[in-house]
C-alpha positions in Angstrom: 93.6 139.9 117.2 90.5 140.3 115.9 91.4 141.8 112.4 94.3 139.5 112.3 91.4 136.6 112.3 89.5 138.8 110.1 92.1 139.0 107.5 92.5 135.0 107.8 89.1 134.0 107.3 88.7 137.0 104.4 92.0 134.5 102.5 90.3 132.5 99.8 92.8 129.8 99.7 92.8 129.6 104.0 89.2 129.4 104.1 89.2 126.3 101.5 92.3 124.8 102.8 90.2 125.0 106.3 87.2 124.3 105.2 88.3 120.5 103.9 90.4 119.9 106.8 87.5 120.6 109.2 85.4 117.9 106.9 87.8 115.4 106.9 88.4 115.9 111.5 84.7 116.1 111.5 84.2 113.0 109.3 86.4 111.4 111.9 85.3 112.6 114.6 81.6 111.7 114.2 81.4 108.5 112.0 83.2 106.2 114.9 80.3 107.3 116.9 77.4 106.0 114.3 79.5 102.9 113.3 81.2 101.6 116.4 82.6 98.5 115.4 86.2 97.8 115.2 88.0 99.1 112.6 90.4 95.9 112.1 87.3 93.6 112.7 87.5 90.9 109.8 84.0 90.6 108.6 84.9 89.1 105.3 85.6 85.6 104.9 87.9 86.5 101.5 90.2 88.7 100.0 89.0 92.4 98.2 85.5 91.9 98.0 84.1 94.9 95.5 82.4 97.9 96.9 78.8 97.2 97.1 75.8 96.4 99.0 76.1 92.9 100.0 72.8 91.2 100.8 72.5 87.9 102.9 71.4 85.4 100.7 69.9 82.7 103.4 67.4 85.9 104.8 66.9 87.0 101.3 65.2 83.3 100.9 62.9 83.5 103.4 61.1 86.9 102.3 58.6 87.8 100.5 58.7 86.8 96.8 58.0 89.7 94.4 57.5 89.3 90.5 58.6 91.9 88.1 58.6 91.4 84.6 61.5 93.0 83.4 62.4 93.4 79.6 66.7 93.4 80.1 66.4 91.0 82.7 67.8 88.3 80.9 70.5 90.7 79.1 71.7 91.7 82.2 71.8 88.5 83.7 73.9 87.5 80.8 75.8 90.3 81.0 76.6 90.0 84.1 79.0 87.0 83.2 79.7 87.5 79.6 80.7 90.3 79.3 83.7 91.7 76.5 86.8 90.5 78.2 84.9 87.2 78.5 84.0 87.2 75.1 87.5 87.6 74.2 89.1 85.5 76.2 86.2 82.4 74.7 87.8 83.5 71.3 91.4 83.3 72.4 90.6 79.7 73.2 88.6 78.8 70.4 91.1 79.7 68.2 94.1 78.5 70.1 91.8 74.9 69.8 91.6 75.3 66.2 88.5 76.8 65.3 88.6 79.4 62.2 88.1 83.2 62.8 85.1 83.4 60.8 83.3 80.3 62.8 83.5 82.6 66.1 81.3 85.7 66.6 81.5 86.7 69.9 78.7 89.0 69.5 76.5 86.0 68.9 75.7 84.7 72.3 74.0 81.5 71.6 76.6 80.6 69.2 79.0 81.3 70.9 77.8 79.1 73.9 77.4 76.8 71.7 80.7 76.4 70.2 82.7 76.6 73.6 80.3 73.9 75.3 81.1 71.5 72.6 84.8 72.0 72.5 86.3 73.5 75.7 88.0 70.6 77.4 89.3 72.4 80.9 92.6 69.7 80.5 94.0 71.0 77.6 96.7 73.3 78.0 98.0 75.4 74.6 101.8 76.1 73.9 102.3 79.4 75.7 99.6 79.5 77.8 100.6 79.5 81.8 99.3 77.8 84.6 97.5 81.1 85.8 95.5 81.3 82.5 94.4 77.9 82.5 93.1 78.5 85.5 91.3 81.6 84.1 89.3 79.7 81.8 88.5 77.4 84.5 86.6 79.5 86.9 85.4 81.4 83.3 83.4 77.8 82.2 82.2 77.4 86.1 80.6 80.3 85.6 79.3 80.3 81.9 77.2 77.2 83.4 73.6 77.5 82.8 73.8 80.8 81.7 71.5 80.9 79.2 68.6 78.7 80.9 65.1 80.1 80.8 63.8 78.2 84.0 64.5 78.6 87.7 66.2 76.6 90.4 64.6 74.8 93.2 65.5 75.0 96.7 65.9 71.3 98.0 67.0 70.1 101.6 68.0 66.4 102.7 65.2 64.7 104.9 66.8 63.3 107.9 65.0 60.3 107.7 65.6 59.6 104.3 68.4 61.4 103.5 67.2 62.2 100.5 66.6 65.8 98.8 62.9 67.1 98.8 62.0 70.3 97.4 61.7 73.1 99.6 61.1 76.0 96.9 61.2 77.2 93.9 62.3 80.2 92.5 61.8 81.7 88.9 63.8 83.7 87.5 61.9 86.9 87.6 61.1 86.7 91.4 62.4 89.5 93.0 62.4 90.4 96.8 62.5 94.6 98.2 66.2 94.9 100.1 64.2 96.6 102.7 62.5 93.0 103.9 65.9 91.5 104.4 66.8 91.7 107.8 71.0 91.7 107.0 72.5 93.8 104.4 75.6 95.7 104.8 76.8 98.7 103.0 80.3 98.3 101.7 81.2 101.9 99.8 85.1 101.3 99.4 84.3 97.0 100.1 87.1 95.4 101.6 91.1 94.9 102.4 93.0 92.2 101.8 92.1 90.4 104.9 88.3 91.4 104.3 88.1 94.2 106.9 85.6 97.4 105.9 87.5 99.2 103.8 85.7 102.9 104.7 85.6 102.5 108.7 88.8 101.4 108.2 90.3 104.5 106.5 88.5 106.5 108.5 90.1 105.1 111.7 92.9 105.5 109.8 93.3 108.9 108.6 92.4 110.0 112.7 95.4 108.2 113.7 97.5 110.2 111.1 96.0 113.2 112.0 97.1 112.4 115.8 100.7 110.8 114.6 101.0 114.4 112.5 100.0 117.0 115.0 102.4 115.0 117.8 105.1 115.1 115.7 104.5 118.8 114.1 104.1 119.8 117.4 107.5 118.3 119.3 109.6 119.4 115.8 108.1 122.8 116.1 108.6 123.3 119.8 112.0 122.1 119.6 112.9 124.2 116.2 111.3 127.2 118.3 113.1 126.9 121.2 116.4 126.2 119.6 115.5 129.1 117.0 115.1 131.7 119.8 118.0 130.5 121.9 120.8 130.6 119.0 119.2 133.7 117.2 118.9 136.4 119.8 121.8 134.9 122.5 124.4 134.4 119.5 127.6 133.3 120.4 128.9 130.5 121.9 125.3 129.2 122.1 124.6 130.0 118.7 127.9 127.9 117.7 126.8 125.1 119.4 123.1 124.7 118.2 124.4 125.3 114.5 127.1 122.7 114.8 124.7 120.1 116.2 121.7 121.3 113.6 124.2 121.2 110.2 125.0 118.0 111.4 121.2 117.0 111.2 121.0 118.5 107.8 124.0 116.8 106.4 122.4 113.6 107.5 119.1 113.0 105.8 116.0 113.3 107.8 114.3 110.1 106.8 117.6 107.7 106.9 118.0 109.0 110.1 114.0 108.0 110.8 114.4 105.1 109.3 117.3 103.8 111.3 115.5 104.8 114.8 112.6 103.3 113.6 114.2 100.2 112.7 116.2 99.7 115.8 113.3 100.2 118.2 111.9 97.2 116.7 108.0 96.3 116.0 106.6 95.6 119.0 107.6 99.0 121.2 106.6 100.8 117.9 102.9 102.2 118.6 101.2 105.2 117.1 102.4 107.7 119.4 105.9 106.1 119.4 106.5 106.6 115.9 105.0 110.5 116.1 107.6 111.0 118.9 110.5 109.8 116.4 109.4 111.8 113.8 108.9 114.8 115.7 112.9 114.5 117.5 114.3 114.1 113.7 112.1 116.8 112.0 113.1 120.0 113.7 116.3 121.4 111.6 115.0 123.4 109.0 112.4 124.9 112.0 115.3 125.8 113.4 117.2 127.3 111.1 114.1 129.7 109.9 113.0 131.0 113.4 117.1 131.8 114.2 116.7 133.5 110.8 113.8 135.7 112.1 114.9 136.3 115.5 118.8 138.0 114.3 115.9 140.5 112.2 114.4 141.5 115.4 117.3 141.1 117.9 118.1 144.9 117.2 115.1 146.3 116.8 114.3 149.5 119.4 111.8 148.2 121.4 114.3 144.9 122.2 116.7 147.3 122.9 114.7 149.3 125.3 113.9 146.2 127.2 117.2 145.4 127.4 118.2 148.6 129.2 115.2 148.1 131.4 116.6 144.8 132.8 114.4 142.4 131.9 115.3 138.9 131.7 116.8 137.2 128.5 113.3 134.5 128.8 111.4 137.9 129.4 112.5 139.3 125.9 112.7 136.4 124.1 109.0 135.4 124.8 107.2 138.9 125.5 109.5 141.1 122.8 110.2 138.5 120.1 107.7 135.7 119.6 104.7 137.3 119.5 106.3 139.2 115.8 107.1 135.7 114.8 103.7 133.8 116.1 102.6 134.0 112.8 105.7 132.0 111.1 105.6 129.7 113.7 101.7 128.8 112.8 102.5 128.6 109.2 105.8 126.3 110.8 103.5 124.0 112.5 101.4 123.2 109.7 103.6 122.1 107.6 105.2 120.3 110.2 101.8 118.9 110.4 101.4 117.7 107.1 105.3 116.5 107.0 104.5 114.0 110.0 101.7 112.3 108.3 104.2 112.1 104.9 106.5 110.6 107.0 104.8 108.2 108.6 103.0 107.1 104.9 106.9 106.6 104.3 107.7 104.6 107.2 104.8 102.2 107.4 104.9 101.8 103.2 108.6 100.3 104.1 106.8 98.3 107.3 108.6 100.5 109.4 105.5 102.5 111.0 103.5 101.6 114.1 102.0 98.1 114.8 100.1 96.4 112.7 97.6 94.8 115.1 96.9 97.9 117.5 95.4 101.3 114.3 95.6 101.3 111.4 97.0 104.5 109.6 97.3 105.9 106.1 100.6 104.4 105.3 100.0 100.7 106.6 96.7 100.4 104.5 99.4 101.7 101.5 101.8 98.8 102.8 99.2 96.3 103.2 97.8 97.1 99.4 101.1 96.6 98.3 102.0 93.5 100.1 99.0 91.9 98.9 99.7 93.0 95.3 96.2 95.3 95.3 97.8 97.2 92.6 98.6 94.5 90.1 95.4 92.6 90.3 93.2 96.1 89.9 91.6 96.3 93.8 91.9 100.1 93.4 89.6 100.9 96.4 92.3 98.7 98.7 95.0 101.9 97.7 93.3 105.0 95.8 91.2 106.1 98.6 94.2 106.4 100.6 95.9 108.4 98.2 93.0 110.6 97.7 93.1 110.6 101.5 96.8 111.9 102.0 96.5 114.0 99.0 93.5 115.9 100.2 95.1 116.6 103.9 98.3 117.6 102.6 96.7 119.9 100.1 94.1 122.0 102.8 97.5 121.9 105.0 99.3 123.7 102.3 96.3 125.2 100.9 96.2 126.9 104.6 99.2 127.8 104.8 99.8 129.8 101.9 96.6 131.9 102.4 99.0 132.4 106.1 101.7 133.7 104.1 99.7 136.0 101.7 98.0 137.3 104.9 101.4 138.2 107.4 103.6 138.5 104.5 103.2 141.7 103.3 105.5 141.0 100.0 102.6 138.7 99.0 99.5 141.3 99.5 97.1 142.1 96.6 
């Protein structure tokens, strides 16, 4: 056993594969217990917010004023809401207005400005141009407005008595105050989902309720494929018959219909986590089947089988003591890719809302379905989907990964 291990951990592509699959449990594992909030808490009062660090403007107010004289201030203010595809899109509009080409140059700033605040009327709507545009240029004028002013604002609030404004403060527009003397700021790294939920605690939470929904499910289609393997490969006969009927049946009929028709008719509400791992783990167990029957009619006749035989021990006896310990290192390699086929699955199922409730975890595939419902591909909120599949990508690789260093190890076809 211990050079078997020896040999395992000696596998270049086991020890990799291993190696990120232990990060990603231990990521799991640990980060709910720094940041315990809920993972479906909605702390976001909007849609996609970018990732970030998101500081609370009212505290941010009410700290110390520091000022900084800083020489791309000002070009990075304007930057900040000019930038090329703003540019372009001033130009698009100035032209479809009726201004010539070489009146516009859109590297020109002031000019620019200058041209759209005398002509852009937000009523006018151009041959062509749809109502989503329109609405473009909108929001892009709201926020052109006062873009180019030198002075700062001032902070007024409405006397009671009065009710008129009176200034409160003012601030210029190189005061600056250290994000360590604001009492609120939140860390967004992968900012938020569609329904403004932390998009990092989330997927964490996540991809631990994958993990679980895979190793049920690799776990029941592996003990089932075993147990069915062993019994139809060394008992043969009528047995053997009867398994192989029942498991060409399965493998005429396509796992994931088959998944997706259980799925379906269990309906949403009695579909939790552990539900849906139970499904796919009673409609994933052919081909396990199949290949440990495979091994077992190798070893059925081997001498030291036989010599138990004529010793009298039991059918169980030889099945467990004489044949599954020479295929215990198959059915490893079997469960992992069991494994990594349960969380596939489920990515499957929940992408077509089929997968576990929505309001209970949240798992890989529902943050897929949720991205996609709310069109998170389209509008370019790639940290609402691309984490995910970076996610799925990276556990399905170190499973393979794993499980081919296994097979270079106990197969001795594949030894350097």
């Amino acid at each position: 056993m211990k050079h078997t291990l020896k040999e395992i951990f000696h596998s270049p592509k086991f020890v990799i594969g291993f190696s990120i699959l232990l990060a990603i449990l231990a990521v799991t594992i640990f980060y709910p217990m720094i940041v315990t909030t809920d993972p479906l808490q909605i702390i976001g009062m909007g849609t996609f917010f970018e990732p970030g660090i998101y500081v609370n403007v009212f505290d941010g107010l009410g700290s110390k004023m520091y000022t900084l004289d800083i020489d791309e201030a000002t070009e990075n203010r304007i930057a900040s809401k000019l930038g090329d595809e703003e540019r372009l899109a001033m130009e698009e509009w100035l032209l479809d207005f009726g201004i010539p080409q070489e009146e516009i140059d859109i590297e020109d700033t002031e000019k620019l400005m200058e041209l759209w605040e005398n002509n852009y009327d937000p009523t006018l709507r151009f041959d062509g141009m749809t109502s989503a545009r329109r609405k473009y240029f909108v929001r892009l004028d709201a926020s052109l407005e006062g873009i180019l002013e030198t002075e700062g604002v001032t902070i007024a609030v409405e006397n009671e008595e009065t009710n008129e404004l009176e200034e409160k403060d003012f601030i210029e527009q190189n005061d600056y105050v250290n994000i360590s003397n604001v009492a609120n700021v939140r860390v967004l790294p992968l900012g938020t989902d569609n329904f403004g939920r932390d998009m990092l605690t989330e997927l964490i939470s996540a991809t631990g309720t994958s993990l679980k929904i895979g190793f049920i499910a690799g776990s029941i289609a592996t003990l089932i494929g075993l147990t069915l393997g062993l019994m139809a490969g060394y008992i043969g006969g009528l047995v053997d018959d009867i398994i192989m009927f029942f498991t060409n049946l399965f493998t005429v009929i396509p796992s994931f219909v088959l998944l997706v028709l259980i799925s379906y008719s269990i309906g949403q509400e009695q579909r939790g986590a552990v539900t849906v791992a139970v499904v796919i783990g009673f409609t994933s167990w052919v081909w396990t089947t199949r290949a440990v029957r495979a091994q077992v009619i190798s070893l059925r006749n081997r001498d030291h089988v036989n010599l138990s035989k004529l010793s009298g021990h039991s059918i169980a006896h030889i099945i467990v003591i004489d044949i599954l310990p020479y295929i215990a290192s198959y059915v490893v390699m079997a469960l992992i890719l069991q494994i990594s086929s349960g969380i596939l699955a489920e990515a499957g199922l929940s992408i077509l809302g089929l997968g576990p409730k929505t309001t209970e975890v949240p798992t890989l595939g529902l943050m897929m379905n949720w991205a996609m419902i709310y069109s998170a591909h389209i509008m370019g909120k790639w940290w609402a989907y691309f984490p995910v599949i970076v996610t799925i990508a990276l556990v399905s690789f170190s499973m393979n990964l794993m499980n081919t260093g296994l097979d270079q190890v106990f197969n001795p076809a594949l030894r350097e």
